[in-house]
Biopython code that builds the backbone (N, CA, C, O; Angstrom):
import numpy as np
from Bio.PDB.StructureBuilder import StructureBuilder

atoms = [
    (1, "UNK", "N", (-4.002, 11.417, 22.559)),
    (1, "UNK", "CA", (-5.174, 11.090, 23.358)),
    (1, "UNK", "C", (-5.531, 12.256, 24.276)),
    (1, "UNK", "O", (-6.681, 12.690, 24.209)),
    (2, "UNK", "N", (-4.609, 12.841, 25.178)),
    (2, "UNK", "CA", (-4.654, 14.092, 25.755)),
    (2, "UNK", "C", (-5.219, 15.162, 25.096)),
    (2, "UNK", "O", (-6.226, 15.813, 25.376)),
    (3, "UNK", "N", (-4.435, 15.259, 24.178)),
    (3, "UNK", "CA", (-5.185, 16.842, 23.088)),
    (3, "UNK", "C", (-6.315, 16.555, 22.758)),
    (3, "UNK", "O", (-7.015, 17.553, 22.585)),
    (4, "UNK", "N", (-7.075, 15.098, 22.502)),
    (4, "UNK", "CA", (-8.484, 14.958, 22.006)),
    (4, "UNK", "C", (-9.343, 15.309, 23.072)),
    (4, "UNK", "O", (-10.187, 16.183, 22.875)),
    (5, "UNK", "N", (-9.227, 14.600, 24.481)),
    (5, "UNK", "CA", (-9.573, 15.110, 25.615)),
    (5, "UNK", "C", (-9.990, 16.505, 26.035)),
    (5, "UNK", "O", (-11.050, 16.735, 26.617)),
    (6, "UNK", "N", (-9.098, 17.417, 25.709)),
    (6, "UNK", "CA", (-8.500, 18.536, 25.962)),
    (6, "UNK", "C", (-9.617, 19.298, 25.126)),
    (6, "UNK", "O", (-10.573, 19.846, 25.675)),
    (7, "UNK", "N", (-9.419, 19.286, 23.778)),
    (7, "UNK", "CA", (-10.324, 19.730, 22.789)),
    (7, "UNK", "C", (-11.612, 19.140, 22.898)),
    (7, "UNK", "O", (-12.443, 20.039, 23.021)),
    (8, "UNK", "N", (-12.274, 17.703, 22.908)),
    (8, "UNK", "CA", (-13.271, 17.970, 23.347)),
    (8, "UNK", "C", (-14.021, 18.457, 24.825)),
    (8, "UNK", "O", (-15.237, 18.644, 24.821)),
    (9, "UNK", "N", (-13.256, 18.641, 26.033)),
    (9, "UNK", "CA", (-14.183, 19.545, 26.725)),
    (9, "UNK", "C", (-13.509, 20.444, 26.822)),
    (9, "UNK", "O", (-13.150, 20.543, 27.995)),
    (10, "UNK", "N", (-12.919, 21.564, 25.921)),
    (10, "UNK", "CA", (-13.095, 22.968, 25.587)),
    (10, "UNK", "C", (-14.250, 23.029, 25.000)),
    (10, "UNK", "O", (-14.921, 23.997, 25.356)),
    (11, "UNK", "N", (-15.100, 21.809, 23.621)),
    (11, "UNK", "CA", (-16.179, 22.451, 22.880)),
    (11, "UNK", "C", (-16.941, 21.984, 23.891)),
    (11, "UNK", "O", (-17.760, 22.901, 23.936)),
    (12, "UNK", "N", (-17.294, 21.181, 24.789)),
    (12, "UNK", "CA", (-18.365, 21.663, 25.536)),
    (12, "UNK", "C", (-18.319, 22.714, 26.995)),
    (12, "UNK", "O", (-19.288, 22.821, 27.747)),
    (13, "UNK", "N", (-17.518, 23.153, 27.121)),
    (13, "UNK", "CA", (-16.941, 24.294, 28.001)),
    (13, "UNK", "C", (-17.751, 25.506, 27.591)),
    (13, "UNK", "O", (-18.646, 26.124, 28.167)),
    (14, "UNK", "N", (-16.899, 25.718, 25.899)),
    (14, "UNK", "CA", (-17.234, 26.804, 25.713)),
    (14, "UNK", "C", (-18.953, 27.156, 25.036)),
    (14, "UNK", "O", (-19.451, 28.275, 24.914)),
    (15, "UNK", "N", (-19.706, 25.588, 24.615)),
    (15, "UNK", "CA", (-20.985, 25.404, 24.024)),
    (15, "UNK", "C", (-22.053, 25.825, 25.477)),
    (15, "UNK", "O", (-23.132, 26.412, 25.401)),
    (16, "UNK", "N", (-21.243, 25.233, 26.999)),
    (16, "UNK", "CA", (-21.688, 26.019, 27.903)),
    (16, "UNK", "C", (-21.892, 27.523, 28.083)),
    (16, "UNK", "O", (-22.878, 28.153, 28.466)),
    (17, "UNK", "N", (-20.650, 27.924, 27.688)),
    (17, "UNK", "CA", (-20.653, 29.365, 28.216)),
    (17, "UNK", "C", (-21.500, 30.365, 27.366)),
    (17, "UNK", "O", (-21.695, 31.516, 27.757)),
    (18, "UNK", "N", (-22.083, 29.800, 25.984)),
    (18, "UNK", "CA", (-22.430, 30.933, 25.397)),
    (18, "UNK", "C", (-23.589, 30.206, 25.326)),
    (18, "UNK", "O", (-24.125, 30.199, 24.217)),
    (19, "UNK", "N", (-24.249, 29.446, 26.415)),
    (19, "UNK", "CA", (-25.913, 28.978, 26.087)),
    (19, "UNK", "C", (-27.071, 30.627, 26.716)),
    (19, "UNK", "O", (-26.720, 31.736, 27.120)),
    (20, "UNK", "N", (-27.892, 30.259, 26.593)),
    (20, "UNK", "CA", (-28.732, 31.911, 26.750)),
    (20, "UNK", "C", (-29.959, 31.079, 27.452)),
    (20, "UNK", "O", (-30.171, 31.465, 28.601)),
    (21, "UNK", "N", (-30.736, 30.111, 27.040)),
    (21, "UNK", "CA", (-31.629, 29.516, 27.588)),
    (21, "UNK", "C", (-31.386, 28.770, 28.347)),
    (21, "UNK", "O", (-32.130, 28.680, 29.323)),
    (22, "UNK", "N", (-30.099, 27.807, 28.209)),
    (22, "UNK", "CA", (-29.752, 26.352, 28.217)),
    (22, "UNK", "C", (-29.364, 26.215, 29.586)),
    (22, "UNK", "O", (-29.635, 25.088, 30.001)),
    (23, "UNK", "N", (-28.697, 27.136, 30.644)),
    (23, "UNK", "CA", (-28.367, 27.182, 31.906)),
    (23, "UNK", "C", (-29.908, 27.098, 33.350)),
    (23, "UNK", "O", (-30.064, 26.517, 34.424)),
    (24, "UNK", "N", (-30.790, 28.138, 32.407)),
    (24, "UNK", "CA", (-31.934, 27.988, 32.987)),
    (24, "UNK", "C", (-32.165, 26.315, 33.289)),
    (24, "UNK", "O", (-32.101, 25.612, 34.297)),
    (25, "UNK", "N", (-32.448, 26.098, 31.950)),
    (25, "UNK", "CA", (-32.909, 24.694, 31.152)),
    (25, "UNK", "C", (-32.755, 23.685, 32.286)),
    (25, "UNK", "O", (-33.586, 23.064, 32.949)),
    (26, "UNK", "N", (-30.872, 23.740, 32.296)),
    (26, "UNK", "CA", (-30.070, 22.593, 33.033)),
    (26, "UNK", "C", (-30.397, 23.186, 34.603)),
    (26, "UNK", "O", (-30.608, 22.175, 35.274)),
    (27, "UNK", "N", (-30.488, 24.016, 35.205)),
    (27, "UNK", "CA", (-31.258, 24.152, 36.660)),
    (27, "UNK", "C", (-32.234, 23.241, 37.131)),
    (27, "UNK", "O", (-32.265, 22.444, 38.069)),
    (28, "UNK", "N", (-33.247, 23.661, 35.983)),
    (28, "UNK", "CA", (-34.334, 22.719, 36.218)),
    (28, "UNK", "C", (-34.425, 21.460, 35.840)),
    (28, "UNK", "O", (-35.224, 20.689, 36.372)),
    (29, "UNK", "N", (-33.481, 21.049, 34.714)),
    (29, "UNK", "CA", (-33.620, 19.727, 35.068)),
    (29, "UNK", "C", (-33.045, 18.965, 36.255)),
    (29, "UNK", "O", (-33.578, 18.075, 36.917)),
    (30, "UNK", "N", (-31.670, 19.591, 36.393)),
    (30, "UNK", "CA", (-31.294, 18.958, 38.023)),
    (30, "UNK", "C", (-31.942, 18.788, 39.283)),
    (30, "UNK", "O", (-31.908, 17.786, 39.996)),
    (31, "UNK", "N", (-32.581, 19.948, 39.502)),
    (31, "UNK", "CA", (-34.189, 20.312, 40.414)),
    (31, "UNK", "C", (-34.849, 19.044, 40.226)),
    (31, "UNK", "O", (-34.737, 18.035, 40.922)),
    (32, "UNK", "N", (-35.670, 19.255, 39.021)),
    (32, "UNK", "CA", (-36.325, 18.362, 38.679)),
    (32, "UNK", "C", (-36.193, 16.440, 39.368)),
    (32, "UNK", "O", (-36.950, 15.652, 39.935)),
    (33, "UNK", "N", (-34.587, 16.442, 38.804)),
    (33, "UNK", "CA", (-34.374, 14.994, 38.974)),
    (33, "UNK", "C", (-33.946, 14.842, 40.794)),
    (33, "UNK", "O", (-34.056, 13.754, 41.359)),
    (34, "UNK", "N", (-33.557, 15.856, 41.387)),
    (34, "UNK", "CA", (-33.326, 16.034, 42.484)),
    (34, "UNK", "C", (-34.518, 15.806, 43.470)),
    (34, "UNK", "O", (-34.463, 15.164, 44.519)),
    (35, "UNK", "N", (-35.584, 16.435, 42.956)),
    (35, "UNK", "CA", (-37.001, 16.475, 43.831)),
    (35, "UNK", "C", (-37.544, 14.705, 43.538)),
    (35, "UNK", "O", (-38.136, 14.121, 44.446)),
    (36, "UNK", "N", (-37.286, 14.066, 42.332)),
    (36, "UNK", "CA", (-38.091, 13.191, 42.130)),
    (36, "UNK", "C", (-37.179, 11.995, 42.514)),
    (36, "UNK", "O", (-37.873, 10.997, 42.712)),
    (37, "UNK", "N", (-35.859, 11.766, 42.683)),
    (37, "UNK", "CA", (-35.073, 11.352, 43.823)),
    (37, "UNK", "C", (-35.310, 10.931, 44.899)),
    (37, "UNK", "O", (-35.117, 9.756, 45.210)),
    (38, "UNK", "N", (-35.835, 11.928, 45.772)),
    (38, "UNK", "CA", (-35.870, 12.528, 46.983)),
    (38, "UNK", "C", (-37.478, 11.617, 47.517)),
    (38, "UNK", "O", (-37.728, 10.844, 48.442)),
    (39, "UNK", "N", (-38.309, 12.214, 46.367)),
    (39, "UNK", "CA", (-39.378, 11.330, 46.575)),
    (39, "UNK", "C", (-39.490, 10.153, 46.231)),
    (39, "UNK", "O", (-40.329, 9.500, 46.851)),
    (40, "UNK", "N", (-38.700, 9.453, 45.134)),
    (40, "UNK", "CA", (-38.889, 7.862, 45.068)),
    (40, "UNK", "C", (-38.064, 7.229, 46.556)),
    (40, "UNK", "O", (-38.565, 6.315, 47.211)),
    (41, "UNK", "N", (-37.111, 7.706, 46.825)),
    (41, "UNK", "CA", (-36.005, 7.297, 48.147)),
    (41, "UNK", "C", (-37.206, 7.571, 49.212)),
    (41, "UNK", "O", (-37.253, 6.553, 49.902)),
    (42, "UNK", "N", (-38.053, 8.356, 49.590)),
    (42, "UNK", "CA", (-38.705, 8.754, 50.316)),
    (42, "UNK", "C", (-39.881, 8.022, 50.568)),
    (42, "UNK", "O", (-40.422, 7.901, 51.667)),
    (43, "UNK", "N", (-40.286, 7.494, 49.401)),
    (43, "UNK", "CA", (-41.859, 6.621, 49.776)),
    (43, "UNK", "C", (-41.997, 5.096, 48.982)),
    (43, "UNK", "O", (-42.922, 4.313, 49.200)),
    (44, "UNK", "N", (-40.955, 4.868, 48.085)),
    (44, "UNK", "CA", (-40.994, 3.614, 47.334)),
    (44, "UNK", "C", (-39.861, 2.986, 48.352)),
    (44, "UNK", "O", (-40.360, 2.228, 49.183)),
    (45, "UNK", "N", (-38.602, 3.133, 48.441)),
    (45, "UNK", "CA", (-36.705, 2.718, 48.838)),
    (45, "UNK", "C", (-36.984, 2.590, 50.088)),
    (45, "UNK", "O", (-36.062, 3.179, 50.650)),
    (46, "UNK", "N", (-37.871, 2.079, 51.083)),
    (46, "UNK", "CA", (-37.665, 2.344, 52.322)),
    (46, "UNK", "C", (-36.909, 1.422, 52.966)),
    (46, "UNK", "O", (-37.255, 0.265, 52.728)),
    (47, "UNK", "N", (-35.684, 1.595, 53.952)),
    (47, "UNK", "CA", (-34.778, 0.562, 54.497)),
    (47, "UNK", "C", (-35.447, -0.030, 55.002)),
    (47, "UNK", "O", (-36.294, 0.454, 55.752)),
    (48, "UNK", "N", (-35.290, -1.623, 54.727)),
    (48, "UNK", "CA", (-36.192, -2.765, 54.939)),
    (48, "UNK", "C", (-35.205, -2.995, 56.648)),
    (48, "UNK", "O", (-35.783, -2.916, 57.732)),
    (49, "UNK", "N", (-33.908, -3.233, 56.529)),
    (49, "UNK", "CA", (-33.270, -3.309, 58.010)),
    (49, "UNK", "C", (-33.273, -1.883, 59.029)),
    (49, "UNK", "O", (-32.566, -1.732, 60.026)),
    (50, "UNK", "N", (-34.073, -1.097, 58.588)),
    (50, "UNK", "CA", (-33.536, 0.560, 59.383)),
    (50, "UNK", "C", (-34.341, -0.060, 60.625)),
    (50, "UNK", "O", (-35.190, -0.933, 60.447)),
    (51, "UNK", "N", (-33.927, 0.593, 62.265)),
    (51, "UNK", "CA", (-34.526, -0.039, 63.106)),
    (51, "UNK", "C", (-34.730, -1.734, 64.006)),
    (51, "UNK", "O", (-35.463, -2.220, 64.867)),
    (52, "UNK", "N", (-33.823, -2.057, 63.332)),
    (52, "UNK", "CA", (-33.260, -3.574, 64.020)),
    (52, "UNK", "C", (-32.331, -3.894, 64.041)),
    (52, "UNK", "O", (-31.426, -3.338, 63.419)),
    (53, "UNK", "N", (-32.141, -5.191, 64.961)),
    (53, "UNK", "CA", (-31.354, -4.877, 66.067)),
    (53, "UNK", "C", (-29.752, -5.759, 65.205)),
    (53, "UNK", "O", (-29.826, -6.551, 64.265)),
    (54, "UNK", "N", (-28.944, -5.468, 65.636)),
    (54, "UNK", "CA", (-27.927, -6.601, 64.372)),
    (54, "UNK", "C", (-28.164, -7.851, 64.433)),
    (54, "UNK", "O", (-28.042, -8.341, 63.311)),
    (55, "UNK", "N", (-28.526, -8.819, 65.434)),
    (55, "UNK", "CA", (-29.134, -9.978, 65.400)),
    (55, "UNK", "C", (-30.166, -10.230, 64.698)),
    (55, "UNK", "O", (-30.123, -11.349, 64.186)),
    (56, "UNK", "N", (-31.637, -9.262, 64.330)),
    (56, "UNK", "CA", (-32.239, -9.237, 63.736)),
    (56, "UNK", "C", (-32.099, -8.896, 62.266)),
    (56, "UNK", "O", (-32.938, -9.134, 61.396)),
    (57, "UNK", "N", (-30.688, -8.188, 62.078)),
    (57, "UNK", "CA", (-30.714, -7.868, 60.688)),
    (57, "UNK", "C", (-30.322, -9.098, 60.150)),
    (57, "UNK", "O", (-30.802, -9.475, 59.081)),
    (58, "UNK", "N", (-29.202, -10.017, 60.995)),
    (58, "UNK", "CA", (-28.525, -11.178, 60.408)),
    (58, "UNK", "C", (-29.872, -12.359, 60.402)),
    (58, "UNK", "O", (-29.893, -13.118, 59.434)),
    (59, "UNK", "N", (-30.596, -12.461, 61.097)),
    (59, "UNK", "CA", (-31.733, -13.523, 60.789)),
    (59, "UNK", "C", (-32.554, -12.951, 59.368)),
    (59, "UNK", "O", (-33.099, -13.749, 58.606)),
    (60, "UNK", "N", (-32.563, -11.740, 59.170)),
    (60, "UNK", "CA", (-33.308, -11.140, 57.470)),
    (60, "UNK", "C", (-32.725, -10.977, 56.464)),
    (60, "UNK", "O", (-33.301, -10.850, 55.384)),
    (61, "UNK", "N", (-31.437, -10.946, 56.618)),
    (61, "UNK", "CA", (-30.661, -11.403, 55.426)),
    (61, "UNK", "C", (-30.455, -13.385, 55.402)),
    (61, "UNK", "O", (-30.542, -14.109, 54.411)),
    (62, "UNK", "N", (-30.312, -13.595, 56.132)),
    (62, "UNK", "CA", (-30.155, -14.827, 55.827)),
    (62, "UNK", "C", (-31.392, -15.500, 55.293)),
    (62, "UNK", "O", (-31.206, -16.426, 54.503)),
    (63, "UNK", "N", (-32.748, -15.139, 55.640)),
    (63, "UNK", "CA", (-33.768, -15.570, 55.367)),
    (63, "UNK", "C", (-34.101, -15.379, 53.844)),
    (63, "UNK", "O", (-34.629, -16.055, 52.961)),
    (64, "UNK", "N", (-33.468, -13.977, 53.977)),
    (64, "UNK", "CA", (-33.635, -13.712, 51.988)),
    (64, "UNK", "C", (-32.543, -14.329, 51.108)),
    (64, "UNK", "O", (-32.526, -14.480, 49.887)),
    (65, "UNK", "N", (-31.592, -14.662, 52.087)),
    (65, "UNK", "CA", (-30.801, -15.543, 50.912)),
    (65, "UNK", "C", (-31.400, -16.886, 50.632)),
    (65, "UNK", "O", (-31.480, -17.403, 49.518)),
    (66, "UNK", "N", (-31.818, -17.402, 51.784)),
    (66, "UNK", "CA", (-32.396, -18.561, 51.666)),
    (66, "UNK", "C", (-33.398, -18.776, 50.987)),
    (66, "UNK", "O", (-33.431, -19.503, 49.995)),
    (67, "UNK", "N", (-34.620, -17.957, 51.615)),
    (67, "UNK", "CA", (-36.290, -17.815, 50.500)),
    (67, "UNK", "C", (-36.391, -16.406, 49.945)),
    (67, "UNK", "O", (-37.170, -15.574, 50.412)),
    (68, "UNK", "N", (-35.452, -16.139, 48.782)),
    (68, "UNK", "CA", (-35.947, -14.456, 48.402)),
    (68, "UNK", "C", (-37.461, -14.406, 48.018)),
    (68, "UNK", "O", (-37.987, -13.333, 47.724)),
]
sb = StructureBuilder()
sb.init_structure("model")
sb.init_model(0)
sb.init_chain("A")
sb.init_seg("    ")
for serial, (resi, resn, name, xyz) in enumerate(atoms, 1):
    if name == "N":
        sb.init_residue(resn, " ", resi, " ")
    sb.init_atom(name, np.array(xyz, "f"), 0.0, 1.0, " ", f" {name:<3s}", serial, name[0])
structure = sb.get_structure()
């Protein structure tokens, strides 16, 4: 089980090391998914409890358990 391990990420180790385009490639996709992250967390995800008080958070959770 070890040696299969072992051997398969040497072939993608070494399928890394000899990419020519593919490093660019993978930059930008991380970028990519990083920026669009950033903006869904940013304007869709907004903390519904950020800004109240713990008494108030416990009356809004309970309310959503009760009437989601």
């Amino acid at each position: 089980m070890k040696n299969t391990l072992v051997s398969i990420f040497n072939f993608y180790a070494e399928g890394f090391r000899n990419m020519t385009w593919g490093r660019q490639l993978w930059w930008l996709i991380l970028l990519k998914a990083a920026i669009l992250f950033l903006v869904l967390r940013l304007f869709f995800f907004q903390p519904v409890l950020g800004g109240k008080s713990e008494a108030e958070k416990i009356e809004h959770v309970g309310n959503e358990l009760i009437n989601p």
